[in-house]
C-alpha positions in Angstrom: 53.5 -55.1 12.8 50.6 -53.1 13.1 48.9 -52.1 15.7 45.4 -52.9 15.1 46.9 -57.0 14.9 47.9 -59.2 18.0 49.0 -62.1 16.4 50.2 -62.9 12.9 51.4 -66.5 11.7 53.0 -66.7 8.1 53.9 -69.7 6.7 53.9 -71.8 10.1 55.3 -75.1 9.8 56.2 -77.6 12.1 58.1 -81.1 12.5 58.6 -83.6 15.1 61.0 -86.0 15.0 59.8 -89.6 16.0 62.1 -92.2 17.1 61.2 -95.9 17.3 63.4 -96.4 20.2 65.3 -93.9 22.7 68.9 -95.3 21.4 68.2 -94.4 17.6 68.1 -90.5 19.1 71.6 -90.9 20.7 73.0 -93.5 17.5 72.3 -90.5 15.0 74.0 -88.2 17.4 76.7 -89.9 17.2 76.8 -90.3 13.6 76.9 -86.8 13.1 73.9 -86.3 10.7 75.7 -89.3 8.4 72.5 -92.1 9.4 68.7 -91.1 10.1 67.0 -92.9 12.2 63.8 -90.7 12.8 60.8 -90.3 11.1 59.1 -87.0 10.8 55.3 -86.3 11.6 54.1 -83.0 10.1 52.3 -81.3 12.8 51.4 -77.9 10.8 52.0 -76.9 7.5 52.4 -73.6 5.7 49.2 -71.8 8.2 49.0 -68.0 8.0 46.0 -66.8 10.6 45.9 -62.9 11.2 44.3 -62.2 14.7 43.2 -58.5 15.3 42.8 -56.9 19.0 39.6 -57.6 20.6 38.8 -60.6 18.3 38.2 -63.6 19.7 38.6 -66.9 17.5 38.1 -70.8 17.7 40.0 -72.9 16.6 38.3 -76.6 16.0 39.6 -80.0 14.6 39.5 -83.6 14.5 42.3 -85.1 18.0 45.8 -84.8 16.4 45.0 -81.8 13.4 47.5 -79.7 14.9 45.5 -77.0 17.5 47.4 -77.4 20.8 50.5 -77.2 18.7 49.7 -74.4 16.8 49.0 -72.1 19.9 51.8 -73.4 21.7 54.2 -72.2 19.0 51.4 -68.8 19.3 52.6 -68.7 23.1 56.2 -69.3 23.2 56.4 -72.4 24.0 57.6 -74.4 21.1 59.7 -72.9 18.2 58.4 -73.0 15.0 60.4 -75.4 12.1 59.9 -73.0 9.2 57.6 -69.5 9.1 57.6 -66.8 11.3 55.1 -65.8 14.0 54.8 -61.8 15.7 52.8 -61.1 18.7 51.7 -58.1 20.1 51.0 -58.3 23.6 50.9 -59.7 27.0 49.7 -63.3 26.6 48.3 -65.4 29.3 47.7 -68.9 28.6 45.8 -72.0 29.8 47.3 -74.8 27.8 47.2 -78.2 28.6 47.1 -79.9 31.9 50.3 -78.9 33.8 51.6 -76.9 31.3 53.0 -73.6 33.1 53.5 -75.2 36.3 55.8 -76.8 38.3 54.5 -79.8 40.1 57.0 -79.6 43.2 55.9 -75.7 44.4 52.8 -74.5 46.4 49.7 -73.0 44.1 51.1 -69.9 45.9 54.5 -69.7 44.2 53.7 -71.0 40.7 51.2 -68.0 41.4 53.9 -65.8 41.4 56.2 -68.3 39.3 53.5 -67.6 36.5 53.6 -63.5 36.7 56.8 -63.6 36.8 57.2 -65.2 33.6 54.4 -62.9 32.4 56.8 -59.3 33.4 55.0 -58.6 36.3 56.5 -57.7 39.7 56.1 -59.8 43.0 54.4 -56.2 44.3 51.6 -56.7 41.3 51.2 -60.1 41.9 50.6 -59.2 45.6 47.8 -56.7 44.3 46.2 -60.0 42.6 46.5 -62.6 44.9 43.3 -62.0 46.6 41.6 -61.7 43.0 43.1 -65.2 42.3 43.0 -67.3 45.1 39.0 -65.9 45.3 38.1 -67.0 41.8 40.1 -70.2 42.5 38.1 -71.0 45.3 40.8 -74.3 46.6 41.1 -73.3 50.3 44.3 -74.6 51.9 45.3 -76.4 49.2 46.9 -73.1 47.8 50.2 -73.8 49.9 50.1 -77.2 49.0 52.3 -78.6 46.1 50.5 -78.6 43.1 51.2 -82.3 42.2 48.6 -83.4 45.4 46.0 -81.3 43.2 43.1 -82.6 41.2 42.6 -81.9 37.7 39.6 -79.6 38.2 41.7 -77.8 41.0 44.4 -77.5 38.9 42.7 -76.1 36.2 40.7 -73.5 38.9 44.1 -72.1 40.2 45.3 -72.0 36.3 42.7 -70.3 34.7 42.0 -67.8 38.0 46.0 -66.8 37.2 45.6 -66.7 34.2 42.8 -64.3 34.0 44.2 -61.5 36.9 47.1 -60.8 34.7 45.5 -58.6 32.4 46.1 -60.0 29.2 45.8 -58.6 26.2 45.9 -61.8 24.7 44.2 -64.9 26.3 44.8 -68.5 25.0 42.4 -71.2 26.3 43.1 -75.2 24.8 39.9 -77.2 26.1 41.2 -77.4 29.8 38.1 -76.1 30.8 36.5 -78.9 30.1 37.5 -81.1 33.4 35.9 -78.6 35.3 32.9 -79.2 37.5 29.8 -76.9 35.7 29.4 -74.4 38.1 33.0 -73.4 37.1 33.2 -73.3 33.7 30.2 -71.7 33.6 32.0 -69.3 35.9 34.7 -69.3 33.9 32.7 -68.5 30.6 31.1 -65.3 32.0 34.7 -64.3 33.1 36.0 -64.6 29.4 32.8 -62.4 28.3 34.3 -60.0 30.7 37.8 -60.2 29.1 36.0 -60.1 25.4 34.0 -57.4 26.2 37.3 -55.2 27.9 39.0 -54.9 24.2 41.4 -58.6 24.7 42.0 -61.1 22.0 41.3 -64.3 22.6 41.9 -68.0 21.3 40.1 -70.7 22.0 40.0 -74.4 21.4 37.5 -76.3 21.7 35.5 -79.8 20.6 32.3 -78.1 21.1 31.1 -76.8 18.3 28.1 -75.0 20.2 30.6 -73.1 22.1 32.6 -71.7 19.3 29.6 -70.9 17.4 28.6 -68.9 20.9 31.3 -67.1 22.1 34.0 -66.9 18.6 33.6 -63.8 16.2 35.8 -66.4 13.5 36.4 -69.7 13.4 38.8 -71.5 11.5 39.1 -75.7 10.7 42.6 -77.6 11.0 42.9 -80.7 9.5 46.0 -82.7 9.0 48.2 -80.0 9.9 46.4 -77.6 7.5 44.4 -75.0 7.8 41.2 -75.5 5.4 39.0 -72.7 6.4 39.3 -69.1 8.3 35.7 -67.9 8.2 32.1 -67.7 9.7 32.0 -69.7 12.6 29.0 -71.7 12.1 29.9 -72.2 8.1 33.2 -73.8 9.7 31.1 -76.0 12.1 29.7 -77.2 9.7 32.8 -78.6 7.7 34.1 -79.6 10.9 31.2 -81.9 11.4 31.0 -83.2 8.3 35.1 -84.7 8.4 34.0 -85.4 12.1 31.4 -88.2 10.5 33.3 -88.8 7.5 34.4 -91.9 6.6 38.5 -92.0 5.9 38.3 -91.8 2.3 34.9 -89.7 2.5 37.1 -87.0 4.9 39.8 -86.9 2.0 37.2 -85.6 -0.7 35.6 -83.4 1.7 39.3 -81.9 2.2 39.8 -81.7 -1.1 36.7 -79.6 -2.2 37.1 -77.4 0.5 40.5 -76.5 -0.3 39.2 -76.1 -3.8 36.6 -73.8 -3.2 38.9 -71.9 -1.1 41.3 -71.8 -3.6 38.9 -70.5 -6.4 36.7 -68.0 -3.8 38.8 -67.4 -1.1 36.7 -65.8 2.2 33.9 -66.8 0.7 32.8 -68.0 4.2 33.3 -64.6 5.6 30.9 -63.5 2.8 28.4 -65.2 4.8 28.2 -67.3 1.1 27.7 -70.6 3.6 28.9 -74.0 2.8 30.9 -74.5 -0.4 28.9 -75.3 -3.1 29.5 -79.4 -3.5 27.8 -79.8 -0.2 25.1 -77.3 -0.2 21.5 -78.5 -0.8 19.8 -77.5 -3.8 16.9 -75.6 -2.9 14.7 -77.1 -6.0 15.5 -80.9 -4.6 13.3 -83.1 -2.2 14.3 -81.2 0.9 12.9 -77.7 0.3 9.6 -76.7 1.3 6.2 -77.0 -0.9 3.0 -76.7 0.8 0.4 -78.9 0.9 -2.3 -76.2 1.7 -2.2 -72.6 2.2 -5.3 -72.5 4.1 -4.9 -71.4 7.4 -7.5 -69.5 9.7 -4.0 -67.8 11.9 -2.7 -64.8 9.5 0.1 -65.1 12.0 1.1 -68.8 10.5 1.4 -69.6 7.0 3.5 -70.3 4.2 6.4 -68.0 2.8 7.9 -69.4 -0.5 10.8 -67.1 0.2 11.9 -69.2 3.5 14.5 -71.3 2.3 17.4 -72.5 3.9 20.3 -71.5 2.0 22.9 -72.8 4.1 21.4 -76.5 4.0 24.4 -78.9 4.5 24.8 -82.9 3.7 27.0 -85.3 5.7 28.3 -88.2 4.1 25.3 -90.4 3.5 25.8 -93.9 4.2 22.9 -96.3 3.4 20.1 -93.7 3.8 18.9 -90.6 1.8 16.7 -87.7 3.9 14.3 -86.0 1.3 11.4 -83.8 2.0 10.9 -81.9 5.1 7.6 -80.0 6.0 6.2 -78.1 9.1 2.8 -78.8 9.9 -0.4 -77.4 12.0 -2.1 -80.1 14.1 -5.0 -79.8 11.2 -2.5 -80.5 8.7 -1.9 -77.6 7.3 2.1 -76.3 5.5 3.2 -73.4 7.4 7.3 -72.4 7.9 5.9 -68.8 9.6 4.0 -69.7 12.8 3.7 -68.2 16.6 4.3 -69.2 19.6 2.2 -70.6 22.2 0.6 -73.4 19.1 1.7 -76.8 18.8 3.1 -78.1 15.2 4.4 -81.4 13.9 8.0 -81.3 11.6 8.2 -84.3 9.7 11.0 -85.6 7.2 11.0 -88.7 4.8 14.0 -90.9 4.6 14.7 -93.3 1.9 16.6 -96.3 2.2 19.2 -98.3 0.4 20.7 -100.6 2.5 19.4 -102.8 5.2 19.6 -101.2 8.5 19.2 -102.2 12.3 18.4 -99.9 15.2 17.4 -96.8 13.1 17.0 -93.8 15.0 15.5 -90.6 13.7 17.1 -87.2 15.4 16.5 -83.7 15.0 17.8 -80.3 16.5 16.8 -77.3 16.6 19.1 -74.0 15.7 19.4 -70.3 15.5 20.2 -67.9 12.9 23.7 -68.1 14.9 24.1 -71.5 14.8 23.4 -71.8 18.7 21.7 -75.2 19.5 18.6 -74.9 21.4 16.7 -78.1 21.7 16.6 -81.3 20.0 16.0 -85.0 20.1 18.7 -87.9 19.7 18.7 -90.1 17.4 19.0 -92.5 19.9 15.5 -92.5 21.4 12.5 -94.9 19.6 14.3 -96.6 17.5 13.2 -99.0 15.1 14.3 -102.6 15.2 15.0 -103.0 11.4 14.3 -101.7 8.4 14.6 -103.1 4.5 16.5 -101.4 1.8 14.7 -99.9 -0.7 11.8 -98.7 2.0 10.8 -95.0 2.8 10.1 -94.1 6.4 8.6 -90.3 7.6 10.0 -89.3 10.8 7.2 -87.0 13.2 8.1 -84.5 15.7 5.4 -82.8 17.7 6.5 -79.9 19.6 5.1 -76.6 21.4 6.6 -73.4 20.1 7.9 -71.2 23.1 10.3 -69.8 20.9 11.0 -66.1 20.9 10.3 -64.3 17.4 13.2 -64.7 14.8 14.3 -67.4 12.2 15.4 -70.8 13.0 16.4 -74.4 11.2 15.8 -77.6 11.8 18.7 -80.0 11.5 17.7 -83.8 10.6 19.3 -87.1 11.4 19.0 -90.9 10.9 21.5 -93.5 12.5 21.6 -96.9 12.4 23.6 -100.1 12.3 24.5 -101.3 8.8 26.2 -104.0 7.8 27.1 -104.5 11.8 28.9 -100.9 12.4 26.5 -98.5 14.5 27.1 -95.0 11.8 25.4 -91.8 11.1 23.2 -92.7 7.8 22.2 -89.6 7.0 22.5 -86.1 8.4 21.0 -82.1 6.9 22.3 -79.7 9.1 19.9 -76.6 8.5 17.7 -78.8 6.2 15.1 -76.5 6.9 14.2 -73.0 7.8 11.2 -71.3 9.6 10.2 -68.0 11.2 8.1 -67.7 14.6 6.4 -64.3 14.2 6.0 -61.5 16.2 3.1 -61.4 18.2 4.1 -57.6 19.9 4.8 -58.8 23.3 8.2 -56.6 24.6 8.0 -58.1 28.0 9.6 -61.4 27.3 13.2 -61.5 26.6 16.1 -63.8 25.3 15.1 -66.9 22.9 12.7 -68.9 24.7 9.5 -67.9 26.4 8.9 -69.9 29.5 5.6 -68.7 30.9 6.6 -66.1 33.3 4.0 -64.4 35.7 5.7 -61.4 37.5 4.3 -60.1 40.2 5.7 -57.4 42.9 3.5 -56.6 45.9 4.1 -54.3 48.7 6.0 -56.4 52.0 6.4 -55.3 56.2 9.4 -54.0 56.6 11.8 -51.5 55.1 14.4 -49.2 56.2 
């Protein structure tokens, strides 16, 4: 195994066997192999993933695609049925609720329970203990039996463990998410810490903001296989898409991602964004053509050359989202403005189907995929609407965005035919730049008005 690798999975398959009733397990026992009287469910099947040191990766799905047990084989913890899997390193891992820890001892000794298991001695644990029980933050409940613990305390004291054993390899399955905020936030910043000291890390997660955030790659598991190892935004993106897809809409999405993959494998890693059946044309309703190029602001105007290229349809489901335009409050096209002005996005939607409750949505992105701001589709909604009508949904909005490129991501839902769906959806439908202006004081993405001030104060040493 090289060195430059910490984890490598080849061909990882796995099997459960499901019983409809506890006796069938014993009655095939005792039949020697002769009668079956399981069922199998194919958790995984056939997934190769190549982790290298320092890399940190997400792993995202629809509930039951096969994560937890993926990295559980990763960790140890269950074998695999067929494949092989090679790590290379100390792994530390924060697994499901309870998983590591025996509900009858202290949070003291599954401390020491859990570094044991991990190689280190009871003289290194006591080095940590301080470290642990300070990040944990539970008080007295430390030399209490876990099984009195909550779920957010449990996951403090897991995590906190976890974390102090220097690992080179850290595994986290969505248990932070029972946390209170100020903790996983915590949290968070301590796994930058870890990513930024050289460790590998794997992490699971529902939120697709969060692996676009903090994952170098991303890859998509669906029914036990592995569709896509790539970009992590590109793989949000498919993973939204199944995530609104109807059953028999989810199985052609599979299908042409496997296909693609098949024909252009990495593509994704390419940066080559969504594969082609689902990316929007750039010569269709949805890309930009200005109304007027008159503008009196040589800091806003229009580019032809901003496009989004990475424009990506949902299943549509009764509606159709075509053009989409950024305006000046004098009506003038523009996809290059500056902030500290107030424009209006707008977006017409064309409908098929009679709909009820019809709410327009938008969000707003970075280059990175990070969500900044947005507005649900929930809010204002309209009562009804006909088939065969067209509709323009208006956003007004004051820039305080930082120079850089950004996209607008459009949405319409609606009850149809008595089942509250997602109509239509355009992640990235369209793309604009805020220009720079030449101020270096303010930092990060959003401007927020600052006045700083420092004046001289009684006192001193």
């Amino acid at each position: 195994m090289s060195s430059d690798l910490a984890i490598i999975a080849h061909d990882i398959s796995k099997a459960f066997r499901i019983y409809a009733r506890p006796e069938d397990r014993l009655m095939e026992l005792a039949s020697i192999g002769r009668i079956k009287r399981h069922r199998e469910f194919q958790a995984l099947r056939g997934v190769n993933l190549e982790v290298r040191r320092g890399e940190t990766v997400g792993i995202i799905g629809r509930n039951g695609c096969g994560k937890s047990t993926l990295l559980q084989i990763i960790c140890g913890i269950l074998p695999p049925t067929s494949g092989e899997i090679k790590t290379n390193g100390r792994i530390a891992a924060l697994l499901e609720l309870g998983a590591g820890f025996n509900g009858e001892f202290t949070g003291r000794e599954n401390v020491y329970l859990n570094g044991g298991i991990l190689g280190l001695t009871r003289a290194e644990m006591d080095s940590r203990l301080e470290a642990i029980f300070c990040f944990a933050d539970i008080g007295d409940f430390i030399d209490r039996p876990v099984k009195t613990y909550s779920s957010g305390m449990f996951v403090r004291l897991a995590f906190a463990t976890a974390i102090n054993v220097d690992p080179d390899i850290l595994v986290v399955d969505e248990a932070l998410s029972v946390g209170d905020e100020a903790f996983q936030r915590k949290c968070f910043a301590r796994i930058e810490q870890i990513k930024q000291r050289g460790s590998t890390i794997l992490f699971v997660s529902h939120g697709a903001q969060t692996i676009v955030q903090l994952c170098d790659r991303a890859i998509l598991l669906d029914g036990g296989e592995m569709l896509i190892d790539g970009a992590p935004k590109a793989v949000v993106h498919h993973y939204q898409r199944l995530a609104h897809a109807s059953p028999d809409g989810a199985a052609e999405i599979r299908r042409r991602i496997l296909t693609a993959e098949a024909e252009s494998p990495g593509q994704e890693l390419a940066g080559q964004g969504p594969v082609s059946p689902t990316v929007i044309s750039t010569d269709t309703a949805i890309a930009p053509r200005p109304l007027s190029s008159d503008t009196t602001d040589p800091a806003e105007h229009f580019d032809p050359d901003t496009v989004s290229q990475s424009a990506s349809r949902h299943e549509k489901c009764g509606a159709a989202i075509g053009r989409t335009r950024l305006l000046t409050l004098s009506g003038n096209e523009v996809n290059v403005i500056r902030r500290g002005r107030r424009f209006r996005f707008e977006y017409e939607v064309d409908f098929d189907r009679n709909a009820d409750q019809v709410g327009f949505g938008l969000g707003l992105t970075t280059l990175a995929g990070l969500q900044l701001a947005g507005w649900a589709a929930r809010a204002n909604r309209v009562a009804s609407i006909a088939r065969a009508t067209r509709y323009i949904a208006s956003f007004e909005f004051q820039c305080s965005l930082m120079p850089g490129t950004y996209f607008f991501t459009c949405h319409v839902r609606g009850t149809v035919a008595g089942e509250e769906q997602t109509m239509d959806r355009i992640a990235d439908a369209f793309m604009f730049r805020v220009s720079d202006d030449g101020d270096r004081n303010a930092t990060g993405l959003v401007e927020i008005g600052i006045i700083a001030s420092a004046s001289q104060t009684d006192g001193g040493v």
